[in-house]
N, CA, C and O atoms as a Tinker XYZ file with bonds, in Angstrom:
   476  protein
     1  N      0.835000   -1.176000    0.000000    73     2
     2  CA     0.000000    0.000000    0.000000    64     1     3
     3  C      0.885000    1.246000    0.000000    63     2     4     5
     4  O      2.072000    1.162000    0.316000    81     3
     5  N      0.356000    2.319000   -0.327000    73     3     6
     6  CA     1.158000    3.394000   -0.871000    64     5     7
     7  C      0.235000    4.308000   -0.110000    63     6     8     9
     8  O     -0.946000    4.465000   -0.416000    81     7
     9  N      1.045000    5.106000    1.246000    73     7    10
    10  CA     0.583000    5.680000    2.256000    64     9    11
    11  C      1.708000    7.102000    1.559000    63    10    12    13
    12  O      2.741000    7.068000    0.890000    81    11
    13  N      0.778000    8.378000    2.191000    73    11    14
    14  CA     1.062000    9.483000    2.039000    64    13    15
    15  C      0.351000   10.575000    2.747000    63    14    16    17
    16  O     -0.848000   10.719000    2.509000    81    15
    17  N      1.190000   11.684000    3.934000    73    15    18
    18  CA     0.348000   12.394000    4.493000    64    17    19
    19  C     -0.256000   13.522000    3.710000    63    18    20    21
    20  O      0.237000   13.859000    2.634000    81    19
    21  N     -1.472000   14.205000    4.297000    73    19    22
    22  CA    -1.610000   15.679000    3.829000    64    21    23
    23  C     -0.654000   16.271000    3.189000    63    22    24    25
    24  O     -0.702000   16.428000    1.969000    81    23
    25  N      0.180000   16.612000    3.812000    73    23    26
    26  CA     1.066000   17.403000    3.712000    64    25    27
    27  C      1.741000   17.378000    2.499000    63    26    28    29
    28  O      2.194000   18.368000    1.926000    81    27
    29  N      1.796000   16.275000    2.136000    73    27    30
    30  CA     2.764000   15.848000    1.261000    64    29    31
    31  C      1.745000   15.616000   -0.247000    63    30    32    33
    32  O      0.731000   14.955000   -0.471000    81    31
    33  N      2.516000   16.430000   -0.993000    73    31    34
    34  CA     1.341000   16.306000   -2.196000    64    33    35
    35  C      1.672000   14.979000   -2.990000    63    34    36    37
    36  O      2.662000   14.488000   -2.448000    81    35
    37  N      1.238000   14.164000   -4.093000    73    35    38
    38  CA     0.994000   13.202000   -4.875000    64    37    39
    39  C      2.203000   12.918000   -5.445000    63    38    40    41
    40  O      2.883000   11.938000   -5.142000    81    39
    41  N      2.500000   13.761000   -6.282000    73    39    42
    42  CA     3.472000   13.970000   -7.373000    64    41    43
    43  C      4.957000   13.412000   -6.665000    63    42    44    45
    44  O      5.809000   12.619000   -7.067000    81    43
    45  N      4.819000   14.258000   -5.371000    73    43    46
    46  CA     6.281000   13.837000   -4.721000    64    45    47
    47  C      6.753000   12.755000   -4.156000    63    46    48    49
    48  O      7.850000   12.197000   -4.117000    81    47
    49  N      5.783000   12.583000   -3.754000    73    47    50
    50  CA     5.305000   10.315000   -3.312000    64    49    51
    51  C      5.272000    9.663000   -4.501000    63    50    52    53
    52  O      5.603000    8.480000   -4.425000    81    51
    53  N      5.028000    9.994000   -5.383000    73    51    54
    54  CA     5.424000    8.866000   -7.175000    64    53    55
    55  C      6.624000    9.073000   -7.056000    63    54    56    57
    56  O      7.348000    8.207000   -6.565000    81    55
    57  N      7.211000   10.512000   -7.563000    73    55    58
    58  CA     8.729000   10.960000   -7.749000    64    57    59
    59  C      9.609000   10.301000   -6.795000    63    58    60    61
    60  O     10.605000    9.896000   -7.396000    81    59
    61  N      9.639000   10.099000   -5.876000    73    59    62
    62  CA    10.468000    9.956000   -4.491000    64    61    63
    63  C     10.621000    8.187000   -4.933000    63    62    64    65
    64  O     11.676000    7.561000   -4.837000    81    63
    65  N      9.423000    7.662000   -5.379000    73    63    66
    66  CA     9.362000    6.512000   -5.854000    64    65    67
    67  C     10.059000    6.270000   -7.066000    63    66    68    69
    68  O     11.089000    5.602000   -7.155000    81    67
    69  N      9.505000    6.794000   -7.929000    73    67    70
    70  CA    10.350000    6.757000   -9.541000    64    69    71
    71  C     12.107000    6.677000   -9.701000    63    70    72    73
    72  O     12.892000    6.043000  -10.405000    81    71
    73  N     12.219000    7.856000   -8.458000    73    71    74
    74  CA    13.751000    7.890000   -8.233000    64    73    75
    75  C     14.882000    6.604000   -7.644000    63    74    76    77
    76  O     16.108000    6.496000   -7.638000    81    75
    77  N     13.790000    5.782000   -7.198000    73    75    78
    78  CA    14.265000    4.975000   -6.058000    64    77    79
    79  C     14.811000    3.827000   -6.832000    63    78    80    81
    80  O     15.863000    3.188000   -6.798000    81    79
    81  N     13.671000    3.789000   -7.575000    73    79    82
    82  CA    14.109000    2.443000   -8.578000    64    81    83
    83  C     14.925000    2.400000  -10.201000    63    82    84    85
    84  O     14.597000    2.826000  -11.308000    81    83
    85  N     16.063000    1.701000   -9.707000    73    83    86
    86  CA    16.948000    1.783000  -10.728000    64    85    87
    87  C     17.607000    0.556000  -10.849000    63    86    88    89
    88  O     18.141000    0.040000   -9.867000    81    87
    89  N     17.628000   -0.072000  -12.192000    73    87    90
    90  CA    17.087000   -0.404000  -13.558000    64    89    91
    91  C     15.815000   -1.290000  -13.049000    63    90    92    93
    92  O     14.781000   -1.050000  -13.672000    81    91
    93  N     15.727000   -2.164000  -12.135000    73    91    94
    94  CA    14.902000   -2.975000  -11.487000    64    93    95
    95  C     13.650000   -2.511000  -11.218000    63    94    96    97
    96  O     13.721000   -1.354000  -10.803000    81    95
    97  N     12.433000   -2.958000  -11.283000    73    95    98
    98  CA    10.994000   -2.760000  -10.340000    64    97    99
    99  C     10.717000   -3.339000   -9.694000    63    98   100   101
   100  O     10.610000   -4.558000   -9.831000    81    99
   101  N     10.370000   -2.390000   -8.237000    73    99   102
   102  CA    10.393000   -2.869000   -6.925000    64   101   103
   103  C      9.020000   -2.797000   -6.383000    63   102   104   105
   104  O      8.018000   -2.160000   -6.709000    81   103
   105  N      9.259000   -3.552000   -5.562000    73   103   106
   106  CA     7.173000   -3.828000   -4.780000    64   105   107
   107  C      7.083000   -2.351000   -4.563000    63   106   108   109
   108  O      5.883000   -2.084000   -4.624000    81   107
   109  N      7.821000   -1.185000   -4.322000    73   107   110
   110  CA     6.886000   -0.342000   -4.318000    64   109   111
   111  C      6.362000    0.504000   -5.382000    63   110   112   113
   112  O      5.449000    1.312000   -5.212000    81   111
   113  N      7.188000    0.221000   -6.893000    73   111   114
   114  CA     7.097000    0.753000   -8.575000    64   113   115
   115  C      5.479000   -0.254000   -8.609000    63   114   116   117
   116  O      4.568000    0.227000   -9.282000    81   115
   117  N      5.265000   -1.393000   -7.988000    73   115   118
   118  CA     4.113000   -2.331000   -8.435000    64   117   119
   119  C      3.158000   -1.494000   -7.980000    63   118   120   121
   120  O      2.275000   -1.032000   -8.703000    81   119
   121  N      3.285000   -1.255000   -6.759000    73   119   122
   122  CA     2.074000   -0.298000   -6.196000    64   121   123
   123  C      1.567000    0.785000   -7.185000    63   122   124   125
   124  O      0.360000    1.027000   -7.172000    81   123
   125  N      2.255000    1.360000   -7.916000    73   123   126
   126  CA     1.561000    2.547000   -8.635000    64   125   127
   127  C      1.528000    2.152000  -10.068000    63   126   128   129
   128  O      1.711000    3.019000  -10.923000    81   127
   129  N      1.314000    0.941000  -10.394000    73   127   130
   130  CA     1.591000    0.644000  -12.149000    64   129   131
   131  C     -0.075000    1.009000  -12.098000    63   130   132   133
   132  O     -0.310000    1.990000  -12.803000    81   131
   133  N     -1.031000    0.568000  -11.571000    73   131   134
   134  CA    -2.834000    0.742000  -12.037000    64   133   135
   135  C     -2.765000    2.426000  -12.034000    63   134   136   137
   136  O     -3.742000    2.926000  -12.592000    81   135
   137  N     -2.069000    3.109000  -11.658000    73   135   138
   138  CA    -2.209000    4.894000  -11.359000    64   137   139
   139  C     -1.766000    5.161000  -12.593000    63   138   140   141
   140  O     -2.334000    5.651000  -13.568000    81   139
   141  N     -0.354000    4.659000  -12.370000    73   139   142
   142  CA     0.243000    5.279000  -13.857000    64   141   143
   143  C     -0.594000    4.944000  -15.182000    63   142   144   145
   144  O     -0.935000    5.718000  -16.076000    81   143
   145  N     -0.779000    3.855000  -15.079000    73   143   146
   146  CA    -1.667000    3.110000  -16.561000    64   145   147
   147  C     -2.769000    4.096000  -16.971000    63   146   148   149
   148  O     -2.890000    4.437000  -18.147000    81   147
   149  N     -3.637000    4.591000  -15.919000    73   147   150
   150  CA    -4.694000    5.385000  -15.871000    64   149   151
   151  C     -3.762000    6.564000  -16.027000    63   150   152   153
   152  O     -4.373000    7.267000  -16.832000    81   151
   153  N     -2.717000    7.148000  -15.747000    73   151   154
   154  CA    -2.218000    8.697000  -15.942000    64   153   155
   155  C     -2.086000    8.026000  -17.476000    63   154   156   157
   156  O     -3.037000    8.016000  -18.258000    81   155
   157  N     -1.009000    7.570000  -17.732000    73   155   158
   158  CA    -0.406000    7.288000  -19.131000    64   157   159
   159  C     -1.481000    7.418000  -20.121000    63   158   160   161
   160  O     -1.540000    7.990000  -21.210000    81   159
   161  N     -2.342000    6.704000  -19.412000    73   159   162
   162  CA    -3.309000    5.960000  -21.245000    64   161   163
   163  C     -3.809000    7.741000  -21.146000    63   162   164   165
   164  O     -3.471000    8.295000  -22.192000    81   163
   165  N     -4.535000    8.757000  -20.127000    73   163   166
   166  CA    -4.911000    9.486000  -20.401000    64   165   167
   167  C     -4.013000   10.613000  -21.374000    63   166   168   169
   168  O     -4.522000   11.218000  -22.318000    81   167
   169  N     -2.797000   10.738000  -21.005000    73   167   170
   170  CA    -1.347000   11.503000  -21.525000    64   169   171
   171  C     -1.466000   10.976000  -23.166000    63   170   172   173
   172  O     -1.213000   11.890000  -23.951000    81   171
   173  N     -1.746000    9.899000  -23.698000    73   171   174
   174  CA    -1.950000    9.642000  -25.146000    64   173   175
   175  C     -3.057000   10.376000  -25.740000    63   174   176   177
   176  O     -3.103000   10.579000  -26.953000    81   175
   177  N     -3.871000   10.745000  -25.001000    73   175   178
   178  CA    -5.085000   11.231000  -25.499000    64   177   179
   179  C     -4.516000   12.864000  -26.485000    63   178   180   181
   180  O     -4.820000   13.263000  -27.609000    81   179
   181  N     -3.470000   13.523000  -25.256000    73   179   182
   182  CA    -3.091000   15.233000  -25.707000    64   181   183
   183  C     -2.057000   14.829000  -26.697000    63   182   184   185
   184  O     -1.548000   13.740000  -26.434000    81   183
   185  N     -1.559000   15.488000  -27.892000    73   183   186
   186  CA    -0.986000   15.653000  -28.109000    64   185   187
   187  C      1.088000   15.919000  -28.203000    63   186   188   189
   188  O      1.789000   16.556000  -27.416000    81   187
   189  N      1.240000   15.639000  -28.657000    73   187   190
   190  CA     3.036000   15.246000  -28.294000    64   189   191
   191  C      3.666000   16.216000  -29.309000    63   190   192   193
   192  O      3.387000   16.386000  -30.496000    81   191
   193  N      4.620000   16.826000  -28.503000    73   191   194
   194  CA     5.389000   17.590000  -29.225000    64   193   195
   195  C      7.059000   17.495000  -28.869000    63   194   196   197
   196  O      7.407000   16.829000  -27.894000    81   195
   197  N      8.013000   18.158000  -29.665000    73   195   198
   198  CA     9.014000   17.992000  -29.850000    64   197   199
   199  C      9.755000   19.246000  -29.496000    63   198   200   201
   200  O      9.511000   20.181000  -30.259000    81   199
   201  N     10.529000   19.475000  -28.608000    73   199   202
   202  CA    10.940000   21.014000  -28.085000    64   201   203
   203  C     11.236000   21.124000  -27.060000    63   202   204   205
   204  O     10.719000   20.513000  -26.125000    81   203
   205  N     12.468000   22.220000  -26.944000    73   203   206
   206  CA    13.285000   22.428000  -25.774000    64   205   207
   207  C     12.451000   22.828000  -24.445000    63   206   208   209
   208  O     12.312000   24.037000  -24.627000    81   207
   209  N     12.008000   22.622000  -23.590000    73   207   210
   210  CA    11.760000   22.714000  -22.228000    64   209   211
   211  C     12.882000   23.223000  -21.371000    63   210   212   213
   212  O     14.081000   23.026000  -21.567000    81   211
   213  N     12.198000   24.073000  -20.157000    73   211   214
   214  CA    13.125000   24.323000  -19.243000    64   213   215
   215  C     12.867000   23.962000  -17.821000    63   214   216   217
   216  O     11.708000   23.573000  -17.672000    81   215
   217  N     13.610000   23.966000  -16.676000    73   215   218
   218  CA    13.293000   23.214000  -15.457000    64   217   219
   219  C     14.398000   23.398000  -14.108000    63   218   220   221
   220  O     15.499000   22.872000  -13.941000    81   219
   221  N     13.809000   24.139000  -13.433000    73   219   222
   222  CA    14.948000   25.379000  -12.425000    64   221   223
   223  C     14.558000   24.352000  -11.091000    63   222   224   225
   224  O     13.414000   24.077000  -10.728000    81   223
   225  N     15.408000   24.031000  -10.679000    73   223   226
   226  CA    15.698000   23.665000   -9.137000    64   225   227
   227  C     16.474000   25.104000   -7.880000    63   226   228   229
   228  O     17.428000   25.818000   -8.191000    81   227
   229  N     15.921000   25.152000   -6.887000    73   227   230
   230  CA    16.571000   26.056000   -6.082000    64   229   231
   231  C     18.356000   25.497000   -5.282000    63   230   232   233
   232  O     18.819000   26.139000   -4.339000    81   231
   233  N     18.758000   24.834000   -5.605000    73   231   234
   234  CA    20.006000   23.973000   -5.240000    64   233   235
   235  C     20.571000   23.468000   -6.288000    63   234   236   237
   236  O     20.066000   22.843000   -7.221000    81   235
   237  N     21.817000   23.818000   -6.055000    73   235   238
   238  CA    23.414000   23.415000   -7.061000    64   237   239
   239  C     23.688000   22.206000   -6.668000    63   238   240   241
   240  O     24.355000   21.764000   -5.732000    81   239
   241  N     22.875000   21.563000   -7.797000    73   239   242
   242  CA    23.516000   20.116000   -7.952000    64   241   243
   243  C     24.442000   19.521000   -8.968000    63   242   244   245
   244  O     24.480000   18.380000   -9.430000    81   243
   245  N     25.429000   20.934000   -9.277000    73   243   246
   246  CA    26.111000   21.030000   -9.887000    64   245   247
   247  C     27.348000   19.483000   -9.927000    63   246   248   249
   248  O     27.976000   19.196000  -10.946000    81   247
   249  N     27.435000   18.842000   -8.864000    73   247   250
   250  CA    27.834000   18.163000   -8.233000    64   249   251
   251  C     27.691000   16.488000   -9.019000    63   250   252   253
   252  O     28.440000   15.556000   -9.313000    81   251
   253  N     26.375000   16.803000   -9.102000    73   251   254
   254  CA    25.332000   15.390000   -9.710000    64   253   255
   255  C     25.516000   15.436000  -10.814000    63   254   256   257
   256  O     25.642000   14.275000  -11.203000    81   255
   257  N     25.626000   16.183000  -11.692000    73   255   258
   258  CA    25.532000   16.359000  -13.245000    64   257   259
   259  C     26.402000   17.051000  -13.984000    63   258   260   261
   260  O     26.469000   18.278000  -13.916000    81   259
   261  N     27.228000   16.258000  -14.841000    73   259   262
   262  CA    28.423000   17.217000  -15.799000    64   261   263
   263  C     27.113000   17.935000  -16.604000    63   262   264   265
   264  O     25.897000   17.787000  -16.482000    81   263
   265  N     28.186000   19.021000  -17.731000    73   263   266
   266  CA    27.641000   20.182000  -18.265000    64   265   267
   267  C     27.337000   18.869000  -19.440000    63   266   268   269
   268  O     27.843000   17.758000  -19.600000    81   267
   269  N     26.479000   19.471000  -19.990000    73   267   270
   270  CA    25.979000   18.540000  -21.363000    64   269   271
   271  C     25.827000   17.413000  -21.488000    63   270   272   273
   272  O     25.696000   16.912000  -22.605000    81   271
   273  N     25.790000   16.399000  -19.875000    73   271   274
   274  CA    25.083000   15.236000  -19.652000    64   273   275
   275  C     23.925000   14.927000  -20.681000    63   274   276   277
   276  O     23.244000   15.810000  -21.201000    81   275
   277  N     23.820000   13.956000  -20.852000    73   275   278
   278  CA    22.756000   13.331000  -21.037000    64   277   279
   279  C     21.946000   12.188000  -19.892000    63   278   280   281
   280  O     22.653000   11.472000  -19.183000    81   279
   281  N     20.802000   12.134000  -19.830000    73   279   282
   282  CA    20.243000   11.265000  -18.557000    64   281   283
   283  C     19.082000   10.941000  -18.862000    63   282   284   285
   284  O     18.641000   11.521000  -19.854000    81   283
   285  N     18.475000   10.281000  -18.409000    73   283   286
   286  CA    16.697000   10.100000  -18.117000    64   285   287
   287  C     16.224000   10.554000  -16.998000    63   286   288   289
   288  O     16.460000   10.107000  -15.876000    81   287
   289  N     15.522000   11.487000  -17.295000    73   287   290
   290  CA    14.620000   12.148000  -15.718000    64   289   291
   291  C     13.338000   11.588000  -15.565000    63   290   292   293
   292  O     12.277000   11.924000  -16.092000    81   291
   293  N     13.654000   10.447000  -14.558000    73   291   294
   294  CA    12.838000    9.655000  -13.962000    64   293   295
   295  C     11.563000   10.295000  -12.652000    63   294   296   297
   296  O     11.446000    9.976000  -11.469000    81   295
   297  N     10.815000   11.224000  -13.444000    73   295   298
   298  CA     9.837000   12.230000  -12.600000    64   297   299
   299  C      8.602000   12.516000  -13.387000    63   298   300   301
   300  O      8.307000   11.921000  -14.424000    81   299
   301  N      8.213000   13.038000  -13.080000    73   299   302
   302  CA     6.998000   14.166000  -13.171000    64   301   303
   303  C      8.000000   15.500000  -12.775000    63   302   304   305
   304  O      8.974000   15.614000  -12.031000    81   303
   305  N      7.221000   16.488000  -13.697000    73   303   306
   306  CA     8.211000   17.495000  -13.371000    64   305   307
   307  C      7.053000   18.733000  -14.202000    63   306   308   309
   308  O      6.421000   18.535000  -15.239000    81   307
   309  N      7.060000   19.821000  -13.465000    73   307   310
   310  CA     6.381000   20.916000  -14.240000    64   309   311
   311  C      7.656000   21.971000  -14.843000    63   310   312   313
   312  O      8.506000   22.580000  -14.194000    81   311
   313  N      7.469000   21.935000  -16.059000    73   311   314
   314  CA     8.923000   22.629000  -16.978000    64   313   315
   315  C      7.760000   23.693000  -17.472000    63   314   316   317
   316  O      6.550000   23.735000  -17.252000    81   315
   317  N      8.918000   24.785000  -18.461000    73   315   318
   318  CA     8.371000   25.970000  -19.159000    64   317   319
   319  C      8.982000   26.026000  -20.307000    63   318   320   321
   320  O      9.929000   25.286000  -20.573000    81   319
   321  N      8.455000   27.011000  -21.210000    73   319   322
   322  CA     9.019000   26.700000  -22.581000    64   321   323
   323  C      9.682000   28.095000  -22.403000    63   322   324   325
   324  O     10.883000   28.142000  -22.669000    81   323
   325  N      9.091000   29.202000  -22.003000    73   323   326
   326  CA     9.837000   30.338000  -21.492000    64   325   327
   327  C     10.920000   30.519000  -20.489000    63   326   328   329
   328  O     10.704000   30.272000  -19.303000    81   327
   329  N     12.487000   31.088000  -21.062000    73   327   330
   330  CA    13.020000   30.984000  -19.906000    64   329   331
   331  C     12.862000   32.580000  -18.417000    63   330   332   333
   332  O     13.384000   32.656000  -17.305000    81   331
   333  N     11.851000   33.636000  -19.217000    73   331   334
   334  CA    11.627000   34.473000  -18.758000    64   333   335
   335  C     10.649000   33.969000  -17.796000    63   334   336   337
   336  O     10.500000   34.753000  -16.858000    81   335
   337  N     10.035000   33.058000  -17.737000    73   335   338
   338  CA     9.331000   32.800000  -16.773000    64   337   339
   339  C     10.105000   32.034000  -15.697000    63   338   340   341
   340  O      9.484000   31.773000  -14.667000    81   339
   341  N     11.267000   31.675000  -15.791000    73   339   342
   342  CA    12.366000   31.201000  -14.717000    64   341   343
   343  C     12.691000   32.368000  -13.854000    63   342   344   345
   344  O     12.433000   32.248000  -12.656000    81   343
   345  N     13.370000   33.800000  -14.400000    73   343   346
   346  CA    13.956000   34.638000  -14.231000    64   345   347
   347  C     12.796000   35.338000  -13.367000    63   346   348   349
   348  O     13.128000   36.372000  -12.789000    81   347
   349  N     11.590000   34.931000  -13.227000    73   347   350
   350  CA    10.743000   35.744000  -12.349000    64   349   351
   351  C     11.060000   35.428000  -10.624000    63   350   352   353
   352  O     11.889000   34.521000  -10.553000    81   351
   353  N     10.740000   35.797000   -9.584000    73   351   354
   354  CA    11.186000   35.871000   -8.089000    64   353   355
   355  C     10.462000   34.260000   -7.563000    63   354   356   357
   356  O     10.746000   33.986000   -6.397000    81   355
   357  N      9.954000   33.654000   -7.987000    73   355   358
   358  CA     9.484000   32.343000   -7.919000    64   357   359
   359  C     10.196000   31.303000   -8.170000    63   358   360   361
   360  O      9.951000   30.199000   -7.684000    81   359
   361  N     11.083000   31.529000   -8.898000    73   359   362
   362  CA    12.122000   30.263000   -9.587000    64   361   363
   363  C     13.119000   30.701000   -9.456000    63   362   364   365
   364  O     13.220000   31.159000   -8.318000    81   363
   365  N     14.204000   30.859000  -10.174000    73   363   366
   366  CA    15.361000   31.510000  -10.171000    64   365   367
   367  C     15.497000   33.119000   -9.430000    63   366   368   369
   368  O     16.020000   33.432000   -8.360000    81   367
   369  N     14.988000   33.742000  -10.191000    73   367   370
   370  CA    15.421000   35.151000   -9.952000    64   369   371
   371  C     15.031000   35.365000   -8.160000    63   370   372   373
   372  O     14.744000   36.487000   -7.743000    81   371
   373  N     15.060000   34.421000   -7.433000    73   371   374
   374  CA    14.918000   34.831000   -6.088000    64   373   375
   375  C     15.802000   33.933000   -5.443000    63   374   376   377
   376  O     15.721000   33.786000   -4.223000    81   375
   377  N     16.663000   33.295000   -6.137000    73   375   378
   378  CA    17.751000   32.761000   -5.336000    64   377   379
   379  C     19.260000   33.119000   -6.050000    63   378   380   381
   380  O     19.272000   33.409000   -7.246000    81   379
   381  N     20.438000   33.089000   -5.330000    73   379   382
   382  CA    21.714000   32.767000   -5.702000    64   381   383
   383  C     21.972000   32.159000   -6.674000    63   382   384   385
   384  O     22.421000   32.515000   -7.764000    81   383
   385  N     21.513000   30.648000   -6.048000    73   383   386
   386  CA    22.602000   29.627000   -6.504000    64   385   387
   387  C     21.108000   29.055000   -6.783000    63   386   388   389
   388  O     20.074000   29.305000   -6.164000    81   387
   389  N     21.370000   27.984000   -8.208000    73   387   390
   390  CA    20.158000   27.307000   -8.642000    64   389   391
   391  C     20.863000   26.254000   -9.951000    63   390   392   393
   392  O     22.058000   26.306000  -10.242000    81   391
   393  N     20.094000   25.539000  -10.477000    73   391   394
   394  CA    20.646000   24.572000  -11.617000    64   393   395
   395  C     18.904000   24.752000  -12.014000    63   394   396   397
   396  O     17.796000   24.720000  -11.478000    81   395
   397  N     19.634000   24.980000  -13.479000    73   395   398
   398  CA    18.732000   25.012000  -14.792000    64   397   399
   399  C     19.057000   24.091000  -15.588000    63   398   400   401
   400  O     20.034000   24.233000  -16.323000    81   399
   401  N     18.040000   22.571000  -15.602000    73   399   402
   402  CA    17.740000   21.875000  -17.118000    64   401   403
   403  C     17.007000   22.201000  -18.340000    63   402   404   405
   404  O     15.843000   22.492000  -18.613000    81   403
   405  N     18.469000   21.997000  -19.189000    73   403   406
   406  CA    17.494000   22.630000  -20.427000    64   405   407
   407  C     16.857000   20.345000  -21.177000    63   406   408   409
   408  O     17.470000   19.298000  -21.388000    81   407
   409  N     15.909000   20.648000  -21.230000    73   407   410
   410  CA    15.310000   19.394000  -22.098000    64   409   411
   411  C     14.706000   19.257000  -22.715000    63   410   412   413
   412  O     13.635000   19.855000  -22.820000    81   411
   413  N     15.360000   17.910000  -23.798000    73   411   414
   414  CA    15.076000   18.183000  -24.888000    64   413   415
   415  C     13.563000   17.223000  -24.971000    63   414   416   417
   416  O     13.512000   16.206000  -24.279000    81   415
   417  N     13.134000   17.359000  -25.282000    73   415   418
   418  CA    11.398000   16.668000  -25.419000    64   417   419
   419  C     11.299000   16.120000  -26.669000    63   418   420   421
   420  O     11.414000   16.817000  -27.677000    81   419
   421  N     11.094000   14.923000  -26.704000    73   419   422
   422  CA    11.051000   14.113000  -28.143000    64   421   423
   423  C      9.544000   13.513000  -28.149000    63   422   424   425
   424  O      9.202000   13.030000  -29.229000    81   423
   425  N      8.406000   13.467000  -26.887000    73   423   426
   426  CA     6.473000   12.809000  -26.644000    64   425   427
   427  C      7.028000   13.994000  -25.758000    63   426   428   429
   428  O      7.787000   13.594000  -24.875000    81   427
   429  N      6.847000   15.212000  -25.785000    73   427   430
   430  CA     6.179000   16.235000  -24.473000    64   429   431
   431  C      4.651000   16.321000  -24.358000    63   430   432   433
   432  O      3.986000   16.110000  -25.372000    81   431
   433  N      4.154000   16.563000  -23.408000    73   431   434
   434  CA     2.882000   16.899000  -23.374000    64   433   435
   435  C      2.270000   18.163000  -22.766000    63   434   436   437
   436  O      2.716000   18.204000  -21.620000    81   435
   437  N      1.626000   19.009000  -22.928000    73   435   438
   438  CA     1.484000   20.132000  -22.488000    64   437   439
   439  C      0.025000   20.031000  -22.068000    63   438   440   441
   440  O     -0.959000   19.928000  -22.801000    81   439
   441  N      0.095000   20.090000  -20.469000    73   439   442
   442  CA    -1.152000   19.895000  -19.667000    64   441   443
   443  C     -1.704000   20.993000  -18.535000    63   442   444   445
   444  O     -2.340000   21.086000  -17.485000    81   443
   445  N     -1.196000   21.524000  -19.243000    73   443   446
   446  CA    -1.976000   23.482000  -18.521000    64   445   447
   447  C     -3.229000   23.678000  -18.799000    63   446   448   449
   448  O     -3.853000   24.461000  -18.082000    81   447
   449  N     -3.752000   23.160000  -19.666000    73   447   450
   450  CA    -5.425000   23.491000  -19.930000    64   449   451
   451  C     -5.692000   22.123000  -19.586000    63   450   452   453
   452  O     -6.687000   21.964000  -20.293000    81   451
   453  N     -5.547000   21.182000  -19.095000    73   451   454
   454  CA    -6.192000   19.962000  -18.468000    64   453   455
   455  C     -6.090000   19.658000  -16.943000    63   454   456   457
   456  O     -6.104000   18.579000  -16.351000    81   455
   457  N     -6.000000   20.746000  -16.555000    73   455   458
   458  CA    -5.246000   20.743000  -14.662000    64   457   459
   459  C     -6.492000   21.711000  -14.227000    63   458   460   461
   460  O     -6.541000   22.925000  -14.426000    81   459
   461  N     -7.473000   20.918000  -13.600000    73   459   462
   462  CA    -8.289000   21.927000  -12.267000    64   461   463
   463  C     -7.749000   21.848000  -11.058000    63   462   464   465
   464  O     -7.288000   20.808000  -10.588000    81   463
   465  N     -7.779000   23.068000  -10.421000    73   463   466
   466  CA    -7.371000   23.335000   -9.392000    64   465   467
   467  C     -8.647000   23.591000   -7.856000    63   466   468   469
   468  O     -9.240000   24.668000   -7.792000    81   467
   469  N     -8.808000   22.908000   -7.176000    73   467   470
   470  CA    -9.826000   23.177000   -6.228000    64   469   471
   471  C     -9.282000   23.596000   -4.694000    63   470   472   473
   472  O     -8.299000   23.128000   -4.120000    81   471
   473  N    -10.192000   24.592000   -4.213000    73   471   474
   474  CA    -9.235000   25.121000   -3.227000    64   473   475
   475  C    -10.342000   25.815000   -2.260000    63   474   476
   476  O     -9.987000   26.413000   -1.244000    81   475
């Protein structure tokens, strides 16, 4: 079973998961294959595109990653196609020190008009 408090939103309990497992799937990747199947099959429905994405972390993990790596980012992740929208006081432009992925998207999906928000 796949327990998660309030506090803690969805995305970061998959991710935290996604990250964990490497090359292997583990009883806890089994737990979320019926979620994902239902995210996935819906993600075929939008459209796929091809194009640079961007993706700002507040911490230099400069450490983790040479310059012009290549990798698989094993996440969910909310990216922008604008990098002016990095440079605003929300992302970057309100910290020091930060690491910017630029990625390259070969099936992107763009799900800003399919996200309700209730509050």
């Amino acid at each position: 079973m796949v327990s998660f408090s309030n506090d803690q939103p969805l995305y970061e309990v998959l991710n935290s998961t996604l990250r964990s497992v490497k090359p292997e799937i583990s009883d806890q990747l089994k737990l979320w294959f019926l979620y994902l199947k239902l995210f996935i099959d819906a993600l075929t429905h939008l459209p796929s595109y091809r194009e640079i994405v961007y993706r700002s972390v507040t911490n230099d993990l400069s450490d983790y990653y040479e310059l012009s790596e290549k990798f698989v980012w094993w996440s969910f992740s909310s990216c922008t196609k604008s990098l002016t929208t990095l440079q605003s006081t929300k992302f970057l432009g309100n910290t020091e020190i930060g690491t910017l992925f630029i990625i390259e998207c070969f099936s992107g999906k763009e799900i800003h008009q399919n996200i309700f928000c209730f509050r």
